[in-house]
C-alpha positions, 0 to 999 in steps of 0.5 A: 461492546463493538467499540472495544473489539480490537478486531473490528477497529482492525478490520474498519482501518483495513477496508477504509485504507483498501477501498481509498486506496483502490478508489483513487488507483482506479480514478487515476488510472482511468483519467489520466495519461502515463505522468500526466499532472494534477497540479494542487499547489507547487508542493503538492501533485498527483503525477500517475506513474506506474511502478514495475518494481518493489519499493521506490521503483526499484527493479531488482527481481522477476515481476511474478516473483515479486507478487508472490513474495507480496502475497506471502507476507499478506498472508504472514501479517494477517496471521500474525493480526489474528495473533495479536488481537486474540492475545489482547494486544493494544489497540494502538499496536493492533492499528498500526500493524493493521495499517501496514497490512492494509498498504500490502494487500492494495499494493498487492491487489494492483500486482494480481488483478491490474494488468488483466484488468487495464488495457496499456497506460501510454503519455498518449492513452488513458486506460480502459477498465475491462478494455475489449481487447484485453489486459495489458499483461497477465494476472500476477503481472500487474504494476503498482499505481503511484500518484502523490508527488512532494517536491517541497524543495527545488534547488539547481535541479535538485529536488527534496523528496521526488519520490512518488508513492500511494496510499497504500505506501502511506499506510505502511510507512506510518504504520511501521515509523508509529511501531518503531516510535511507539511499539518497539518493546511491544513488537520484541515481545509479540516475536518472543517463542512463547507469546504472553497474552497482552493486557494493555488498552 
């Protein structure tokens, strides 16, 4: 029955977390000035601010390289997908995996398409999708949308968890924290040289 294709749950988690993820990356960026505010409650805030770099900001190598490398390990996930769910492994590890695949490819899709796309984001200016005067850089040299801002805490300056992130930052992480919490046998046998056909639901 389709409701026990592993396959298809997959594929549904994927293309739900893709179009979310993207709905709102657009929404924002064509709504809202570079770190202009949504404030929906003291501890919750969609800040839009974009991220040059790799995970939290962090820009330690060349742009064009980055978006590579994201295309690559979209590449290595979904092979690896396609491996999990044709030896049956379980859903639940299928999902996660296909959580964390879902989060690399909108990142990725903001790196490859965002900068032909979008004129400039500025404090002053609101993108335009498809701008007559063009994209802000090239394709392969887009930045990531990030927007759900938690400052839970504020103390002296000091803010618990300031960093801002995405849905497709979401997704990764619960993906890989479920993996590491629940899947962890599950993830040393899927890498084992001879990979077991899996028979757990």
């Amino acid at each position: 029955m389709w409701y026990k294709n592993k396959g298809l749950w997959a594929t549904a988690i994927v293309v739900l977390i893709l179009v979310l993820d993207q709905v709102l990356k657009i929404w924002i960026k064509t709504h809202l000035a570079l770190y202009e505010d949504i404030r929906i409650t003291d501890w919750f805030i969609l800040r839009f601010v974009e991220n040059d770099g790799i995970a939290m900001g962090m820009e330690i190598m060349n742009k064009l390289f980055i978006t590579i490398f994201r295309i690559i390990a979209s590449g290595a996930v979904i092979y690896y997908l396609c491996q999990l769910v044709r030896r049956n492994y379980s859903t639940g590890y299928i999902l996660c995996v296909a959580l964390v695949l879902a989060g690399a490819i909108g990142n990725c899709i903001d790196c490859i398409a965002y900068g032909a796309v979008f004129n400039e984001s500025t404090p002053t200016q609101v993108a335009t999708l498809f701008a007559p005067e063009g994209g802000y850089s090239s394709w392969l040299n887009g930045k990531v949308v990030d927007m759900f801002y938690f400052p839970l805490i504020e103390w002296r300056g000091y803010v618990f968890f300031r960093y801002i992130f995405n849905l497709a930052d979401a997704a990764i992480s619960v993906g890989i924290v479920a993996i590491v919490i629940f899947y962890r046998d599950t993830l040393a046998q899927s890498f084992e040289k001879e990979i077991p056909d899996a028979t757990t639901e």
